[in-house]
VONULO-221887 format. One record per residue: residue in three letters; x, y, z of N, C-alpha, C, CB in turn. Coordinates in pm, whole numbers, padded with zeros to 5 digits, always signed. Atoms other than C-alpha are relative to their C-alpha. Glycine has a CB too. Layout:
BEGIN
ALAXYZXYZXYZXYZ ...
***
This chain:
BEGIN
UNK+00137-00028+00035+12521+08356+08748-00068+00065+00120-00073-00128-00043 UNK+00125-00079-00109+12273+08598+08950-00127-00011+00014-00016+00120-00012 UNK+00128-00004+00022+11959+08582+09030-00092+00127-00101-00036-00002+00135 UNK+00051-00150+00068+11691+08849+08878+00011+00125+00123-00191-00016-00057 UNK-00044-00142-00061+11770+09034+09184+00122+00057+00044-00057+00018+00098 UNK-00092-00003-00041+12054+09029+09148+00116-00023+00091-00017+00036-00012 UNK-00080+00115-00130+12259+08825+09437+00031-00081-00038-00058-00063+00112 UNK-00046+00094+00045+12421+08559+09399-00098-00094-00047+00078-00041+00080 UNK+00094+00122+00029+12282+08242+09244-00053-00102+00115+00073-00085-00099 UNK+00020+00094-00067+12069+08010+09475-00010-00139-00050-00087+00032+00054 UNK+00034+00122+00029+12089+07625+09483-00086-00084+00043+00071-00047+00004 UNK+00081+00096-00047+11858+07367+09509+00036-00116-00019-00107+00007-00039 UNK-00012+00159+00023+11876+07022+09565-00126-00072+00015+00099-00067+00101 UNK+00106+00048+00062+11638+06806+09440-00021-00193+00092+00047+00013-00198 UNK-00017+00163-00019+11588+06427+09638-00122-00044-00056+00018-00061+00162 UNK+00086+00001+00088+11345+06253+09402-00062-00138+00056+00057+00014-00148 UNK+00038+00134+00013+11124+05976+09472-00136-00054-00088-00014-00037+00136 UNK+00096+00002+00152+10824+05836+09229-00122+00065+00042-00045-00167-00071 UNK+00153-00105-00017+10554+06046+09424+00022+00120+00042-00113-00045+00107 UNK-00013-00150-00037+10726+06332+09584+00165+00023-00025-00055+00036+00179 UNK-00125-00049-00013+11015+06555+09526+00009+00098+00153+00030+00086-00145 UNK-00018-00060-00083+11174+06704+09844+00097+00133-00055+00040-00091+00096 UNK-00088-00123+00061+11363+07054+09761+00034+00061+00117-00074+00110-00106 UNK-00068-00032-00105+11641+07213+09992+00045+00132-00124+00118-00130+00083 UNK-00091-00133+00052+11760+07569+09889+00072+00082+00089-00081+00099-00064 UNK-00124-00053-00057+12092+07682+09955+00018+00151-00012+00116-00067-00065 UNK-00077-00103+00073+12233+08019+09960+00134+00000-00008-00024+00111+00043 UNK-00128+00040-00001+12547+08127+09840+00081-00018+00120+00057+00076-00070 UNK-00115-00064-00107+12681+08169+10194-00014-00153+00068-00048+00174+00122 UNK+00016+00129-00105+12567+07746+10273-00097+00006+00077+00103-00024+00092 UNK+00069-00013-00118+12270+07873+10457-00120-00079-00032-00025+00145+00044 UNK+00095+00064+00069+11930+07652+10414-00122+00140+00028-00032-00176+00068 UNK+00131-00085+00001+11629+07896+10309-00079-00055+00014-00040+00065-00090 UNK+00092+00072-00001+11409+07685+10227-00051-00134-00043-00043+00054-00027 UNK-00015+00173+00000+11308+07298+10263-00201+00013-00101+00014-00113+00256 UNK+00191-00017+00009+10922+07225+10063+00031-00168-00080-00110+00191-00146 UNK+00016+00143+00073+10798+06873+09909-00134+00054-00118-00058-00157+00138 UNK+00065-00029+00110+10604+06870+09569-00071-00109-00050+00081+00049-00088 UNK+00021+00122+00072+10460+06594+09373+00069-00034-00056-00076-00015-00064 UNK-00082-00023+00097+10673+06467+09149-00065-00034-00145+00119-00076+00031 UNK+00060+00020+00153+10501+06555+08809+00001+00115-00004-00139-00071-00045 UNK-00042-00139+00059+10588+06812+08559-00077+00106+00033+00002+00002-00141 UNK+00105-00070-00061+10304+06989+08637+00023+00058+00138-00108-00084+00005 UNK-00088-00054-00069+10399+07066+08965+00128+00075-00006+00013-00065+00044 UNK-00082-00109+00101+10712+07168+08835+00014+00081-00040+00017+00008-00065 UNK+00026-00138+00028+10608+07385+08661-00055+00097+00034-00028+00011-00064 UNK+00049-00125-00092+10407+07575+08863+00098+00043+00120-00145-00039+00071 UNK-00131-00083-00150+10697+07593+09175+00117+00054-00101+00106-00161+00157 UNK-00135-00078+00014+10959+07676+08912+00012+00074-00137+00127-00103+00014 UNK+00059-00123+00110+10813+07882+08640+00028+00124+00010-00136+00017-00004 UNK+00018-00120-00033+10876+08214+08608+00109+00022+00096-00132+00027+00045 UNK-00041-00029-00121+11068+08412+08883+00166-00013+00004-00076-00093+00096 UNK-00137+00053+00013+11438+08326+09002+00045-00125-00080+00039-00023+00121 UNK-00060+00052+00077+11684+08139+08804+00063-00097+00112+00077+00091-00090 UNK-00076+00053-00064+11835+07840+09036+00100-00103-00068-00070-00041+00088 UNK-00085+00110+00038+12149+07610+09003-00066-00116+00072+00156+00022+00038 UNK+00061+00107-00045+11991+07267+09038+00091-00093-00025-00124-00024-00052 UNK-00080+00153+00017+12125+06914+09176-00085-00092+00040+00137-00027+00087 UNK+00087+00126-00008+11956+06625+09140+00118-00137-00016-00131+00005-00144 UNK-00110+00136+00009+12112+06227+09162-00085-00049-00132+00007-00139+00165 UNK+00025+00093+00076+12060+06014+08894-00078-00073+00032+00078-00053-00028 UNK+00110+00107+00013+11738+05785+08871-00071-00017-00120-00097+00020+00092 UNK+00140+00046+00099+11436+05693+08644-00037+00165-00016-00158-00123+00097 UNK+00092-00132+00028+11265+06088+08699+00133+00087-00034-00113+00068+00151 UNK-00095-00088+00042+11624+06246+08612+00026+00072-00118+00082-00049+00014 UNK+00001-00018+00150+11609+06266+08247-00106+00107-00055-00031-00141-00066 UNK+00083-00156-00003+11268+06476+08248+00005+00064+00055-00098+00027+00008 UNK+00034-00115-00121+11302+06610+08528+00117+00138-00050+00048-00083+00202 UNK-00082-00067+00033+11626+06772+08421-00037+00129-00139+00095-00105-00020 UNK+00015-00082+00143+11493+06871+08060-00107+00103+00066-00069-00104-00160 UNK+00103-00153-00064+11212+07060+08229+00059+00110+00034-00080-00016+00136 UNK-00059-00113-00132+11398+07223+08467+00108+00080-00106+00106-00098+00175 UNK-00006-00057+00114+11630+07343+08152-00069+00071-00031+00006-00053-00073 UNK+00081-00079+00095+11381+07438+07967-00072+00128+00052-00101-00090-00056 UNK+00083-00084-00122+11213+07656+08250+00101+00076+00051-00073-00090+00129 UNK-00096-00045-00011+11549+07813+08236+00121+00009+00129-00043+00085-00038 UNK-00117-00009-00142+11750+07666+08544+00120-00104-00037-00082-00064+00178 UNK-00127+00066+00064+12120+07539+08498-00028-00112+00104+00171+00088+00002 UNK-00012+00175-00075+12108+07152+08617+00099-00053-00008-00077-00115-00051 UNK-00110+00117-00019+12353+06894+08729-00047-00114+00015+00085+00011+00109 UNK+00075+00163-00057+12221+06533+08768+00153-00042+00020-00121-00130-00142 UNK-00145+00057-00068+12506+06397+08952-00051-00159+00026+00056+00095+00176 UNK+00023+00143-00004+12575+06002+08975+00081-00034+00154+00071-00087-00154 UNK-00062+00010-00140+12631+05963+09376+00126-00109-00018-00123-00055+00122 UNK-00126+00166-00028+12874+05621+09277+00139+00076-00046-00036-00192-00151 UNK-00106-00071+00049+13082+05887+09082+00048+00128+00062-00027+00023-00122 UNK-00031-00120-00059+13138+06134+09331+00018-00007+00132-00088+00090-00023 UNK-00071+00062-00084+13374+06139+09633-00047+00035+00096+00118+00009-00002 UNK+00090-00015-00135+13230+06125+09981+00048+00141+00072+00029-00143+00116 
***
């Protein structure tokens, strides 16, 4: 998958807690672009990831995973919610 400008796809990782999300974006080459914190409510959300580039998103498994994920879907970014107990160090 590419972005809209074509380059590779960027990733984000998502660490979630019940008032703020922290966001790390990768490029393809492992490099960090850019680190930002958000609120964590859809609303926010949707305004940082509306529109614009398409990212591969990883988030862990919690309580905000389930919307958080469908949003981020729906707002057209491919998601992973990964379960840290199921995945090898």
């Amino acid at each position: 998958m590419t972005t809209q400008s074509g380059g590779a796809q960027m990733t984000m990782g998502l660490d979630v807690s019940d008032r703020h999300v922290h966001t790390c974006f990768i490029d393809h080459d492992g490099l960090i672009v850019e680190e930002s914190r958000l609120a964590a409510t859809s609303n926010a959300l949707r305004r940082r990831f509306s529109g614009g580039e398409r990212y591969r998103v990883i988030l862990e498994v919690g309580v905000h995973s389930p919307w958080m994920s469908r949003l981020l879907v729906d707002l057209g970014h491919e998601v992973y919610v990964a379960n840290a107990r199921r995945l090898r160090a």
